[in-house]
N, CA, C and O of each residue as an XYZ file, in Angstrom:
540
protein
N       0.826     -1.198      0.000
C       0.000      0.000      0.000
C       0.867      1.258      0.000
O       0.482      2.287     -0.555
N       1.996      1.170      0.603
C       2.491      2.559      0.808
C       3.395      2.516     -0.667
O       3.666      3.546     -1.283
N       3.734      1.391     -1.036
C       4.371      1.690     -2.734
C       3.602      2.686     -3.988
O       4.025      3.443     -4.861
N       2.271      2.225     -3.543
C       1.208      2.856     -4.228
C       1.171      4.463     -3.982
O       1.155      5.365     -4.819
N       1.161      4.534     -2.489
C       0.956      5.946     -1.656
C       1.988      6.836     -2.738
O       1.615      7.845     -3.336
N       3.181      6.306     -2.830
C       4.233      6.973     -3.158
C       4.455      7.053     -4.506
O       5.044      8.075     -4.859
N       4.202      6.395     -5.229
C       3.744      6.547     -6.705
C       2.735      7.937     -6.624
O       3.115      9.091     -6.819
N       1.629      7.588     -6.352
C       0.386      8.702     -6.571
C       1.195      9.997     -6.246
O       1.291     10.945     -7.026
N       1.853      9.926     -4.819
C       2.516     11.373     -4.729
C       3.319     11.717     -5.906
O       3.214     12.664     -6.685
N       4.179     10.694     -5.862
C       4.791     11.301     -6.873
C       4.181     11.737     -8.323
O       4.961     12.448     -8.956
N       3.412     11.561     -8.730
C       2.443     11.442    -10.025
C       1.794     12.910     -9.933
O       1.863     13.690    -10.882
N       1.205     13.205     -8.808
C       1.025     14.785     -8.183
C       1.771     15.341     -8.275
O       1.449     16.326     -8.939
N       3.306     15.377     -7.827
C       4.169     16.343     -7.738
C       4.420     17.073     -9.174
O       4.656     18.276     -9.280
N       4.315     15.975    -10.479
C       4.939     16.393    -11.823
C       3.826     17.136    -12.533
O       3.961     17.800    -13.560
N       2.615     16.920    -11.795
C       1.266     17.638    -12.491
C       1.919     19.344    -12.783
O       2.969     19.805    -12.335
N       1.299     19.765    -13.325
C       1.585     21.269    -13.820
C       0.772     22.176    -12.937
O      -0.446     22.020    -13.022
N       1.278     23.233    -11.981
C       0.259     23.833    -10.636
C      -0.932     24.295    -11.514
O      -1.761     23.941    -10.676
N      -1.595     24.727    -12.376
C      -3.063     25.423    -12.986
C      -3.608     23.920    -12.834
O      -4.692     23.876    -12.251
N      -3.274     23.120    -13.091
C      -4.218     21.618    -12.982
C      -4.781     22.038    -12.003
O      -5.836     22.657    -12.138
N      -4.067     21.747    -10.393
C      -4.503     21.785     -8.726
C      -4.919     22.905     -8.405
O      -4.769     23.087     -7.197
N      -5.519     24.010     -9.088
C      -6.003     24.935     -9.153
C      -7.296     25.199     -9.063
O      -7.821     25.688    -10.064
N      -8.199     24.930     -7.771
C      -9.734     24.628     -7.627
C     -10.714     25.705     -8.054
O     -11.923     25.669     -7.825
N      -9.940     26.852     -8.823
C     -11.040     28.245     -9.044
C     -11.757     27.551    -10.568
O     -11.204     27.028    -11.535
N     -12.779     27.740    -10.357
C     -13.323     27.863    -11.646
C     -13.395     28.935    -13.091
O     -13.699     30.128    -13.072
N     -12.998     28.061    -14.372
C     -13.330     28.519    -15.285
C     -14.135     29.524    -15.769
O     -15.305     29.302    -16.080
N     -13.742     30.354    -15.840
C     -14.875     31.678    -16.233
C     -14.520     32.364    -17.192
O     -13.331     32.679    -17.235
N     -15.371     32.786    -18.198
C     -15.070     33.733    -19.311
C     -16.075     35.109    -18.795
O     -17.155     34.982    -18.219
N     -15.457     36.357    -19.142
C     -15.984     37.697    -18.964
C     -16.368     37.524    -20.183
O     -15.809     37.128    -21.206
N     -18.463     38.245    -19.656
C     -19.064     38.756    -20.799
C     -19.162     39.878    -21.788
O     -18.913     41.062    -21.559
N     -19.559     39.349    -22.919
C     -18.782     40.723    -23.436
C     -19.884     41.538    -23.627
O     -21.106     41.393    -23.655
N     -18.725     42.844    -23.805
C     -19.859     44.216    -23.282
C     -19.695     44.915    -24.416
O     -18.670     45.562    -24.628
N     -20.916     44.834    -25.434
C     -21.126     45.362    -26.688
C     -21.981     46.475    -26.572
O     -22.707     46.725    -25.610
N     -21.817     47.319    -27.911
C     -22.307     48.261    -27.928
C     -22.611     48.429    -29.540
O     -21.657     48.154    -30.268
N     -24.101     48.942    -30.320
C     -23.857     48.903    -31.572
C     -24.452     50.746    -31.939
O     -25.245     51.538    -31.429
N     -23.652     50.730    -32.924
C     -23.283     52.476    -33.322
C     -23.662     51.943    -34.809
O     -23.075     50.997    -35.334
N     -24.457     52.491    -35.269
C     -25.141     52.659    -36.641
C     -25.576     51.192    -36.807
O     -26.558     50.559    -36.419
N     -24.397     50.861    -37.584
C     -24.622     49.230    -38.462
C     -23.577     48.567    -38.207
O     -23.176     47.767    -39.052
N     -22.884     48.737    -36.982
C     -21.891     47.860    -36.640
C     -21.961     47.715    -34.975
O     -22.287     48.587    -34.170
N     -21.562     46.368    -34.722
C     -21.588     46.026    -33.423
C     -20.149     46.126    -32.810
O     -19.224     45.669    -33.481
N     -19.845     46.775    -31.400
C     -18.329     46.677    -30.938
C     -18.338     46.093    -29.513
O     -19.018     46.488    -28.566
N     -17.414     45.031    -29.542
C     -17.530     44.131    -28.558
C     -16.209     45.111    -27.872
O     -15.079     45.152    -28.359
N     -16.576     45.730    -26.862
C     -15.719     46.563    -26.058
C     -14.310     46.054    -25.171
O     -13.350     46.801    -24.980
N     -14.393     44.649    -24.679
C     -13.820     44.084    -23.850
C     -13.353     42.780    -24.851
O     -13.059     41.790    -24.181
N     -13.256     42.632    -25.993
C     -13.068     41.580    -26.824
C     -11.112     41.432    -26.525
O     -10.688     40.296    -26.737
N     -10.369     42.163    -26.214
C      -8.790     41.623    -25.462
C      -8.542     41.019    -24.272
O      -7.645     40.228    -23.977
N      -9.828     41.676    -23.316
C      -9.961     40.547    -21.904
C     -10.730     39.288    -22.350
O     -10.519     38.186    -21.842
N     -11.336     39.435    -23.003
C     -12.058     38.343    -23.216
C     -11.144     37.233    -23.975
O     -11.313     36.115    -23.488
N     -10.304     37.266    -24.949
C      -8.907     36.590    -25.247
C      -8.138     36.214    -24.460
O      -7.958     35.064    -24.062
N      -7.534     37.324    -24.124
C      -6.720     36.575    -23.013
C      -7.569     35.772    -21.667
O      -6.699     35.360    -20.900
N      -8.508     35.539    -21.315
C      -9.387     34.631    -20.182
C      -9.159     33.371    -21.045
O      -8.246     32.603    -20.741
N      -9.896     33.144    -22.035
C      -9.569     31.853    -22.693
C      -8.443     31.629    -23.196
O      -8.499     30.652    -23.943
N      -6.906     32.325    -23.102
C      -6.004     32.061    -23.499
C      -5.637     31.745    -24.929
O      -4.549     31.209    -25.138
N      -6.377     32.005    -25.846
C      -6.465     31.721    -27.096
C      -6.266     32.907    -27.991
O      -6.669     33.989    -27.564
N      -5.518     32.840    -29.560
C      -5.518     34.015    -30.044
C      -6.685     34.698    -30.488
O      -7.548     33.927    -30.906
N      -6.952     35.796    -30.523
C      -7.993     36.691    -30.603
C      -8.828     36.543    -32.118
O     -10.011     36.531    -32.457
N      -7.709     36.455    -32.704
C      -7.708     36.065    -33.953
C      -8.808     35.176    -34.548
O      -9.651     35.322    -35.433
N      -8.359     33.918    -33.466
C      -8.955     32.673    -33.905
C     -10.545     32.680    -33.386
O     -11.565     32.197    -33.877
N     -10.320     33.368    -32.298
C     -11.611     33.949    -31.827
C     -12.780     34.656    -32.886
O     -13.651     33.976    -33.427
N     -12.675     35.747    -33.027
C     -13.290     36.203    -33.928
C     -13.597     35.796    -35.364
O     -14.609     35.983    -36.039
N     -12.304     35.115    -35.679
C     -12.824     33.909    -37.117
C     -14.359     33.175    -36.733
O     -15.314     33.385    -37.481
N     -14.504     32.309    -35.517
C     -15.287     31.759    -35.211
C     -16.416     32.486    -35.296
O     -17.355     32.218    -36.045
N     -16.350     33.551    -34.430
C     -17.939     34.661    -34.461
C     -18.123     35.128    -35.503
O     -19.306     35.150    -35.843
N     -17.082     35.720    -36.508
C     -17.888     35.816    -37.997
C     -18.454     35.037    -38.489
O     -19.602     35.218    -38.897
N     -17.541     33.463    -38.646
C     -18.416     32.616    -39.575
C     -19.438     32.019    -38.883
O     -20.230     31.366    -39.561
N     -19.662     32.098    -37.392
C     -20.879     31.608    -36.836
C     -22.422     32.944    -37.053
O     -23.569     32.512    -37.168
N     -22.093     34.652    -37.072
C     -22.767     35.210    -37.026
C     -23.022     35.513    -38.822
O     -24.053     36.053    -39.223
N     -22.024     35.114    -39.658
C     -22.394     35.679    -41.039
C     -22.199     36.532    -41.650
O     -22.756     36.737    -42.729
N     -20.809     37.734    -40.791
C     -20.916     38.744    -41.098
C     -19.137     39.101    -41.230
O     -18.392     38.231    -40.778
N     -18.605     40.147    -41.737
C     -17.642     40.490    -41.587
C     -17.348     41.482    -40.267
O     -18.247     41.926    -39.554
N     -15.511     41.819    -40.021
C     -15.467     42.623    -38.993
C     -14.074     42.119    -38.811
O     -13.597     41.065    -39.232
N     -13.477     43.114    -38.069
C     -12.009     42.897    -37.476
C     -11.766     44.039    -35.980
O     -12.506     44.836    -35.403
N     -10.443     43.621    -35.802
C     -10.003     44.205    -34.481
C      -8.993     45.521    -34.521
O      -7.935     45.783    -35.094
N      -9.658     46.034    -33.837
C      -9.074     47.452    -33.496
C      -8.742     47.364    -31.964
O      -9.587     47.301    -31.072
N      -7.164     47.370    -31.772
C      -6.541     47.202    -30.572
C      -7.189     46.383    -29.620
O      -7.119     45.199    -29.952
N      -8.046     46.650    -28.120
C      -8.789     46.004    -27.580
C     -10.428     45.466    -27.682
O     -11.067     44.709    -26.952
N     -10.826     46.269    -29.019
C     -12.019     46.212    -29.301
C     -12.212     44.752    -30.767
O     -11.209     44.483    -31.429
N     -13.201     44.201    -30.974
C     -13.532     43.844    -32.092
C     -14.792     44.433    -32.579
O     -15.826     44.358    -31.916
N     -14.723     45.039    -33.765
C     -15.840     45.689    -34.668
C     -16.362     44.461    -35.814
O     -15.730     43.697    -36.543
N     -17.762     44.675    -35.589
C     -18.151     43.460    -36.450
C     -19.744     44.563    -36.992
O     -20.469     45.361    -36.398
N     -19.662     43.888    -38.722
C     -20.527     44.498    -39.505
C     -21.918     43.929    -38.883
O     -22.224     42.793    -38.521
N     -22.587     45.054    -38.897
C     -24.397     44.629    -38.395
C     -24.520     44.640    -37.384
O     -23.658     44.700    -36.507
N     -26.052     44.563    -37.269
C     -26.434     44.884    -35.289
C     -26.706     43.217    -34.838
O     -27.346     42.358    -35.444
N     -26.026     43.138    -33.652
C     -25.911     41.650    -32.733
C     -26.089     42.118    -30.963
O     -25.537     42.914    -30.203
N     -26.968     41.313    -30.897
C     -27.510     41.795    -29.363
C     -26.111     41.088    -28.604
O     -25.388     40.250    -29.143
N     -25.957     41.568    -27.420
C     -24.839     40.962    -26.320
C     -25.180     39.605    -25.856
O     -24.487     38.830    -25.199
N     -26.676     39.423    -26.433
C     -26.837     38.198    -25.725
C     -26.682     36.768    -27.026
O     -26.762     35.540    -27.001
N     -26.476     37.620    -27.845
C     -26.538     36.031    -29.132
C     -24.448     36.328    -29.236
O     -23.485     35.642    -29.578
N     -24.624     37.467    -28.812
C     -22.918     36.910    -28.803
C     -22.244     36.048    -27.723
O     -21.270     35.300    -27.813
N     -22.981     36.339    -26.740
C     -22.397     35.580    -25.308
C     -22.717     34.103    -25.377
O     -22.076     33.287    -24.715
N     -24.131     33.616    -26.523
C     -24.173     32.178    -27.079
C     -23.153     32.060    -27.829
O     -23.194     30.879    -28.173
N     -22.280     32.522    -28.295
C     -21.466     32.302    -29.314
C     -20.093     32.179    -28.855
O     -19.164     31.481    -29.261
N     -20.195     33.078    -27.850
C     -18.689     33.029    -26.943
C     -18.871     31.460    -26.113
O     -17.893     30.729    -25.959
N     -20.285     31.070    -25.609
C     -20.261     29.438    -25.237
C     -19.723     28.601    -26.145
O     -18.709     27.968    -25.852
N     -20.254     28.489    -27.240
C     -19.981     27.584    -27.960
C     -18.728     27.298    -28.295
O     -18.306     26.143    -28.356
N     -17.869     28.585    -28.598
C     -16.543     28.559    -29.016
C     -15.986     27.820    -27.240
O     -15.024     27.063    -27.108
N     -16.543     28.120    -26.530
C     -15.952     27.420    -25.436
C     -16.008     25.967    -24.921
O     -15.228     25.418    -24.143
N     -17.152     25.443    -25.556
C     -17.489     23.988    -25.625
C     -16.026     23.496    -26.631
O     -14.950     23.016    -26.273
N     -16.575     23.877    -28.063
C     -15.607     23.646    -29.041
C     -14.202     23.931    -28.843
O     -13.519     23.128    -29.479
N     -13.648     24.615    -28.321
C     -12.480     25.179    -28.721
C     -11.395     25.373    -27.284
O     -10.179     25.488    -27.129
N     -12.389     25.340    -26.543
C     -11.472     25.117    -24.934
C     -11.620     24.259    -24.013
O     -10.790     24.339    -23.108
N     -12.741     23.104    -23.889
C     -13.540     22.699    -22.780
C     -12.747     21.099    -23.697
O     -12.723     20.790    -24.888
N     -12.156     20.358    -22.356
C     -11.804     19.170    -22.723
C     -12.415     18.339    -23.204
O     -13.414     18.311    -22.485
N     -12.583     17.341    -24.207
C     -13.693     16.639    -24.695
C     -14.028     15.498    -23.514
O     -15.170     15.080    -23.319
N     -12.567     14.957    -22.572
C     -12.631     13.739    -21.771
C     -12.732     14.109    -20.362
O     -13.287     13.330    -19.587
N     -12.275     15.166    -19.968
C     -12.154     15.143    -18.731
C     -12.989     16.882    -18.058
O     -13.243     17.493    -17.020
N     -13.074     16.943    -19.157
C     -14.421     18.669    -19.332
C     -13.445     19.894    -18.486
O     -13.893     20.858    -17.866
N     -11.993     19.521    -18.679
C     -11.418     20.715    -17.727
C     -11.017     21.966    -18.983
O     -10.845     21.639    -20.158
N     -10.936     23.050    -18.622
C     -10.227     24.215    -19.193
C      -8.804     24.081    -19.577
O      -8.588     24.882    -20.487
N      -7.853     23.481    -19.303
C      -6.067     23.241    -19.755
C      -5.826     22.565    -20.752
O      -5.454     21.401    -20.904
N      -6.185     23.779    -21.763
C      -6.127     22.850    -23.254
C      -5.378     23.806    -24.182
O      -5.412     25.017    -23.963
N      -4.960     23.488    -24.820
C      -4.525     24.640    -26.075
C      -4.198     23.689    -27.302
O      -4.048     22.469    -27.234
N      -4.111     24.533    -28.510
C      -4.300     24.228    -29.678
C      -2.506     24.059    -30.182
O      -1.517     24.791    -30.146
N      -2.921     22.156    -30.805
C      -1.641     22.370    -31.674
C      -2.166     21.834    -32.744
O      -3.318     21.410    -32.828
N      -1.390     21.834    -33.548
C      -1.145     21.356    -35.157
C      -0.348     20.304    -35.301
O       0.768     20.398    -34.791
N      -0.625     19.333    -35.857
C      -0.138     18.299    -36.364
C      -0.266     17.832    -38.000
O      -1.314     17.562    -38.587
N       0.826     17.820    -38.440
C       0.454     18.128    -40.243
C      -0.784     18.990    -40.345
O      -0.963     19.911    -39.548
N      -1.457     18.770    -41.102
C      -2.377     19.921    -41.488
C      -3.640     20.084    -40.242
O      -4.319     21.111    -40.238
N      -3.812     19.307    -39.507
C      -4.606     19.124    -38.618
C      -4.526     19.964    -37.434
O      -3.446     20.154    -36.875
N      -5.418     20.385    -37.096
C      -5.715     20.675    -35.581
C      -6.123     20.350    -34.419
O      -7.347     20.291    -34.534
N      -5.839     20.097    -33.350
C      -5.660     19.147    -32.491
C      -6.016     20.127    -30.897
O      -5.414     21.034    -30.321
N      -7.083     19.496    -30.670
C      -7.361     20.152    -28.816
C      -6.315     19.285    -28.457
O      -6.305     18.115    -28.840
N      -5.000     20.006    -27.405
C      -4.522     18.728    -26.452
C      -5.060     19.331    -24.978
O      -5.161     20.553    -24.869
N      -5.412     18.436    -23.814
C      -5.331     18.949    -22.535
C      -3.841     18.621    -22.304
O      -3.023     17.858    -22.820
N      -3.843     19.736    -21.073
C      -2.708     20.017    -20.402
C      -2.762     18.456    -19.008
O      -1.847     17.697    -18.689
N      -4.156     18.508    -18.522
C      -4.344     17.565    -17.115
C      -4.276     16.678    -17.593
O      -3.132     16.225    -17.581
N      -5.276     15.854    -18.283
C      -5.356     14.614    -18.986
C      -4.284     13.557    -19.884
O      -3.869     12.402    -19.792
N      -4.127     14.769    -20.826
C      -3.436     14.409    -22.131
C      -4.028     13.754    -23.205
O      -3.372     12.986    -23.908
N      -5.431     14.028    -23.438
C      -6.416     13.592    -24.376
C      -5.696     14.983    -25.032
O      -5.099     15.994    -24.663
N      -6.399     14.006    -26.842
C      -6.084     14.540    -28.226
C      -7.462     14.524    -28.527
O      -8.044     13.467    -28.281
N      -8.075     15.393    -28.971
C      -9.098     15.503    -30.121
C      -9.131     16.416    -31.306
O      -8.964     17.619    -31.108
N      -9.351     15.914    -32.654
C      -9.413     16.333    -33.700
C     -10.173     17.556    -33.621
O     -11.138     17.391    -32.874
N     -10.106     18.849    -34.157
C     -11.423     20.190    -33.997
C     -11.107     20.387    -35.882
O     -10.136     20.417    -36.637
N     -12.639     20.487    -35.970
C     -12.981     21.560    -37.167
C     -12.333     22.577    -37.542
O     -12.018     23.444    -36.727
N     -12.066     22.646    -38.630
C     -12.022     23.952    -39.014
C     -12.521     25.352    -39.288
O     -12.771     25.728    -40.433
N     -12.615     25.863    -38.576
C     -13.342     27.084    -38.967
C     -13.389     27.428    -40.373
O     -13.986     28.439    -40.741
């Protein structure tokens, strides 16, 4: 029993500290505002950096999920047409199901690699691989 004990510790010790990290996952909502015929997601750089992901890849997603064009101006993203805060904040879920939320073990410590042409969720805790879509 205590061979075991000491394995497990040790197996803990090499974990990465954000694993043992009991706060929960949270993304800040975003705080839009629309001026004529365009919508501006005000907080769209905090909102990147929370999910740790490039901003970039972010907003690819919300165009081709909302239909519309738009790009980023420093901390803001400007997107063509009027979008309520609340069909974007469905959209900011989804990209979070898809694109951050472990497929096996449902934790947040994931980031995106590439493997030949492919894209690949890895977790950080687990070490599950899953294949993701392409935007």
């Amino acid at each position: 029993m205590s061979d075991y004990q000491e394995l497990l510790d040790r197996a803990i010790e090499q974990l990465p500290p954000q694993i043992l990290d009991t706060k929960r996952f949270s993304v800040p909502k975003a705080y839009s505002l629309i001026q004529g015929n365009r919508t501006i997601i005000q907080n769209f750089g905090e909102i990147a950096a929370a999910m740790n992901r490039d901003p970039q890849h972010i907003l690819k997603f919300l165009l081709r999920e909302m239909g519309t064009a738009g790009n980023i101006e420093g901390n803001r993203a400007i997107m063509q047409g009027k979008f309520t805060h609340y069909l974007i904040n469905d959209r900011m879920e989804d990209y979070v199901k898809r694109f951050i939320m472990c497929h096996e073990c449902n934790g947040p410590d994931t980031r995106i690699i590439r493997e030949d042409r492919i894209f690949i969720l890895k977790c950080e805790a687990c070490g599950a691989k899953a294949p993701l879509k392409t935007i």
